[in-house]
Every structure is written in C-alpha cells, then in structure tokens.
KOLBAKE-706626 format. One record per residue (C-alpha): residue number from 0; residue in one letter; x, y, z. Coordinates in Angstrom, 1 decimal. Layout:
KOLBAKE-706626
NUM	A	X	Y	Z
...
//
This chain:
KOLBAKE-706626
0	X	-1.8	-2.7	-6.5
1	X	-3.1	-5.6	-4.6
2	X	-4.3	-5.6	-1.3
3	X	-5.8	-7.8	1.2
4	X	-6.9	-6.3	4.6
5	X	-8.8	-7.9	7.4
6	X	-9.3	-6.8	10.9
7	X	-11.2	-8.3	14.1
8	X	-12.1	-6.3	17.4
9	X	-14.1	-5.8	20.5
10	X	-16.3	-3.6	21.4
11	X	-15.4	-1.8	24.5
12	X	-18.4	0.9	24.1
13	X	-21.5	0.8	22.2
14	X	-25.3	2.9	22.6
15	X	-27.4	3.2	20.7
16	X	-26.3	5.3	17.6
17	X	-22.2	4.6	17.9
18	X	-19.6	2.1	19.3
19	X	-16.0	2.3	19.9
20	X	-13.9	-0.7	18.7
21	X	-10.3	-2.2	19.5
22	X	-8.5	-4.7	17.8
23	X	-6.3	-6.0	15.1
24	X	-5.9	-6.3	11.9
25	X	-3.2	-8.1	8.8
26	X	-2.5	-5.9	5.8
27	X	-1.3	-7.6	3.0
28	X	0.1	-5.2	-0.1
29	X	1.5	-5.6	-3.1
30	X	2.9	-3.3	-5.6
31	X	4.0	-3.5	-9.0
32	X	4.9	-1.6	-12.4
33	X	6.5	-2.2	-15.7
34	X	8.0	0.0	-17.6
35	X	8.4	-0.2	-21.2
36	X	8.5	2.0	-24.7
37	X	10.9	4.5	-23.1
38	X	12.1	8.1	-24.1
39	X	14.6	9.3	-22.4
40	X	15.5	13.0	-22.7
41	X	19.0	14.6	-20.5
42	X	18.6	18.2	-20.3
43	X	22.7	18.3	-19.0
44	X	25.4	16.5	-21.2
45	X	26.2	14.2	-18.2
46	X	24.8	11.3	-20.1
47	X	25.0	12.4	-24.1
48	X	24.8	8.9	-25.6
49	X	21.6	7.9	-22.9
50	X	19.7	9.5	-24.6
51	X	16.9	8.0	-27.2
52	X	14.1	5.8	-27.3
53	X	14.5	2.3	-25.6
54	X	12.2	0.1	-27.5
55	X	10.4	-2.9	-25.4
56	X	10.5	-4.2	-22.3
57	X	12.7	-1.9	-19.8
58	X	12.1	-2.1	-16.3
59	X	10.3	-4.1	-14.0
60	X	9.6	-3.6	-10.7
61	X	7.6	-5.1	-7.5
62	X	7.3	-4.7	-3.8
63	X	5.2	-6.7	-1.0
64	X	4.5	-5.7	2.3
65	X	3.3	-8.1	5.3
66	X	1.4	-5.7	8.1
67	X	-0.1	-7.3	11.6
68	X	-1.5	-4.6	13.2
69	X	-3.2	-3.2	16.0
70	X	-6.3	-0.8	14.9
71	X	-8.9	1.0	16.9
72	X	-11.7	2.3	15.3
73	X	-14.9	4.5	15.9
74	X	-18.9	3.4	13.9
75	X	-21.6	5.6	14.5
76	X	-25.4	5.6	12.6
77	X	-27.5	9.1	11.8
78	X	-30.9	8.5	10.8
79	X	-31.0	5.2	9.5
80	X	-30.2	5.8	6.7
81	X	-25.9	7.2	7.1
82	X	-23.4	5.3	8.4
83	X	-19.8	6.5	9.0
84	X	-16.4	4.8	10.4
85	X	-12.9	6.5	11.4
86	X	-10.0	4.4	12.9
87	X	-6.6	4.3	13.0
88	X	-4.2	1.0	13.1
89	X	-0.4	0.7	13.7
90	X	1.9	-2.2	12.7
91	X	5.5	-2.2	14.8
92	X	6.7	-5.0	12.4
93	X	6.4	-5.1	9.0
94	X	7.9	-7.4	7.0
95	X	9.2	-5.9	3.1
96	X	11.0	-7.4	-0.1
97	X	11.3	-6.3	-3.3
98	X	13.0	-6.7	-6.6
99	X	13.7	-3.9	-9.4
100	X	14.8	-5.8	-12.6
101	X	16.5	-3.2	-15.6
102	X	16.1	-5.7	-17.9
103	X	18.1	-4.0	-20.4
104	X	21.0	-3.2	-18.6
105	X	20.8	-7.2	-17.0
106	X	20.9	-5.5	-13.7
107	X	18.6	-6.8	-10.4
108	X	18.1	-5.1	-7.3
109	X	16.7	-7.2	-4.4
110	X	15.8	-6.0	-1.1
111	X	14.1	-7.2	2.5
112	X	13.8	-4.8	5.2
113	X	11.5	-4.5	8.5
114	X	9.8	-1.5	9.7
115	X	6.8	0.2	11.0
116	X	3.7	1.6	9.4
117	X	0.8	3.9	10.7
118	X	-2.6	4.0	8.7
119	X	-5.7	5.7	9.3
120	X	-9.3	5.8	7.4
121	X	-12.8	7.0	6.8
122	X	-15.9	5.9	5.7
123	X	-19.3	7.2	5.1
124	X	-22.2	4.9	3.6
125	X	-25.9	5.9	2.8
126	X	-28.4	3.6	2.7
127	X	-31.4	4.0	-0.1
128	X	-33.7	1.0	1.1
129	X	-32.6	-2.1	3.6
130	X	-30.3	-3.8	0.5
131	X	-28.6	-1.2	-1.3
132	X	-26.1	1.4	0.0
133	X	-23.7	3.7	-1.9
134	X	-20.6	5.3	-0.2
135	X	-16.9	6.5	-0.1
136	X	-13.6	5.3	1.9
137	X	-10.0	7.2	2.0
138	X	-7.4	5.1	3.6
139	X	-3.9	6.4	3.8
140	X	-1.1	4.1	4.8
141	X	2.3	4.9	5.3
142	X	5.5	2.2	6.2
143	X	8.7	2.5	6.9
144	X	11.6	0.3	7.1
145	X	15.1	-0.3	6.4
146	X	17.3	-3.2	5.3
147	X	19.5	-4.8	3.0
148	X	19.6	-4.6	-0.5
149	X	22.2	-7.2	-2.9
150	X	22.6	-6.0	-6.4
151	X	23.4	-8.1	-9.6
152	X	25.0	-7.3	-12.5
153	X	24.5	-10.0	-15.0
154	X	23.5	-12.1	-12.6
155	X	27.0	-11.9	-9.8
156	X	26.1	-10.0	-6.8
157	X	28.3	-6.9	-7.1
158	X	27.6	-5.1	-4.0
159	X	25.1	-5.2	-0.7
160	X	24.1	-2.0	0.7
161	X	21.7	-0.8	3.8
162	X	18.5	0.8	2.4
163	X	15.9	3.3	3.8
164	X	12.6	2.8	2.3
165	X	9.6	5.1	2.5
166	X	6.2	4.2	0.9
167	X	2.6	6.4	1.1
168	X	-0.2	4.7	-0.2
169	X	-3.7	7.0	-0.6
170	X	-6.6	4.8	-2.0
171	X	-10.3	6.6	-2.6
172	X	-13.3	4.1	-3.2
173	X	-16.4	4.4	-4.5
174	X	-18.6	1.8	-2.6
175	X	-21.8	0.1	-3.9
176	X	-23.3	-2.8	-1.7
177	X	-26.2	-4.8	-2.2
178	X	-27.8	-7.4	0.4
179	X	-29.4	-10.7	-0.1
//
C-alpha cells in the first residue's frame, strides 16, 4: 500500500486548549499484490483437473485511487503534554483504475470507474520533553465507485462489462516524532 495524503484548512474556532478546522484535502492510494507459489485445493468436483500446485508467478494485481476531498477536523491539547485530533473528510469524486493480470491463464482485467468515499480518523500524541513525542492514529477509509471493466484473453478484448467496486481501508500507526 502507498499513500499520499495532504490536507489544508481554516480555522473557524480556536481557545485556548482546542480548535475546530474546515478544509480540504487530496488522497492519493495505491494498492497492489502478487500472487505466486500457489495450492489450490476444490473441496466440490466442479473443477477436478484445477486442482494442484501452480509453480511461479500467478497473479498480479493493482489499484489506484485519486481522492479531493473536503475534511473537517477537531485538535484539542490536555496538559501540555497530550495532544489528540478527530475529523472526518468526504470526496464526491473519486477517480479509480485498476488492472488484474492471471498471468498464467494470459488473461487481463482492466477497469476505471468514479465514485465516492467517506473517511474518518483519530489521533492522540504525548509529548515526553519539547522534541520528542510518541503516539497512535486509526484512519478508516472507505470508496465506492462503479465503471467499466474490458477483459483480454490473450491479449483481444473479449468482453466489457459494468463493475461495482467496494474497497475498506483500516491503517493503525505507531507514531514517533522528533524536533529540530
């Protein structure tokens, strides 16, 4: 997994221990995984002669997701030492493509679609001395669009179909931060 997030806002409320921001943000993501080595076991007899080990390279497969959003967040401070975040974003058009590659079978799958995704997130840091701080984040992200997928069998598109897609993404960090 790759991802690049960045987000800008305003401040619309702000004393002395908490503010309240609006803004927006650009989420970038990109997903990948191979598959390879396989063993493939068929309880049924649907597929008897499926069955087996597939030596090597099998499957590849990647997705990328392009998400402008709009985000609203909430920071707050407890004794100078904790700090804490919780916001929320949405993104009314996401942008998608993808490509699944059985590289055995010579068979390709590639899609773009356009959708929606809602995220929210947390964050809580502590603060040992004025340069070092240790804390935790859980974002959880979820998108979805629809669209068109072509697929290739040795290489001749054989038939385009309308797709659904719908992804989750839960990421926990550990976070360690150290001022110059």
């Amino acid at each position: 997994m790759l991802l690049l997030d960045a987000r800008a806002g305003y401040a619309v409320h702000t004393d002395k221990d908490s503010s309240f921001w609006v803004g927006f943000g650009y989420s970038n993501l990109k997903l990948e995984h191979d598959i390879s080595d396989l063993s493939r076991v068929y309880v049924s007899q649907v597929y008897p002669g499926a069955a087996g080990n597939v030596p090597g390279d099998y499957r590849t497969y990647e997705a990328k997701y392009k998400m402008p959003y709009l985000a609203a967040w909430f920071d707050m401070k407890y004794k100078k030492s904790f700090t804490g975040s919780i916001g929320v974003g949405w993104s009314p058009v996401v942008r998608t493509d993808s490509e699944d590659h059985f590289i055995n079978y010579d068979t390709l799958y590639e899609a773009e679609g356009k959708g929606n995704a809602y995220m929210i997130g947390i964050r809580g840091d502590y603060h040992f001395a004025r340069f070092f701080t240790v804390g935790m984040s859980f974002n959880y992200t979820k998108i979805n669009t629809r669209g068109e997928e072509e697929q290739y069998d040795s290489y001749a598109l054989t038939r385009t179909i309308d797709y659904r897609d719908y992804t989750e993404v839960m990421r926990t960090l550990i976070n360690i931060g150290i001022a110059f």
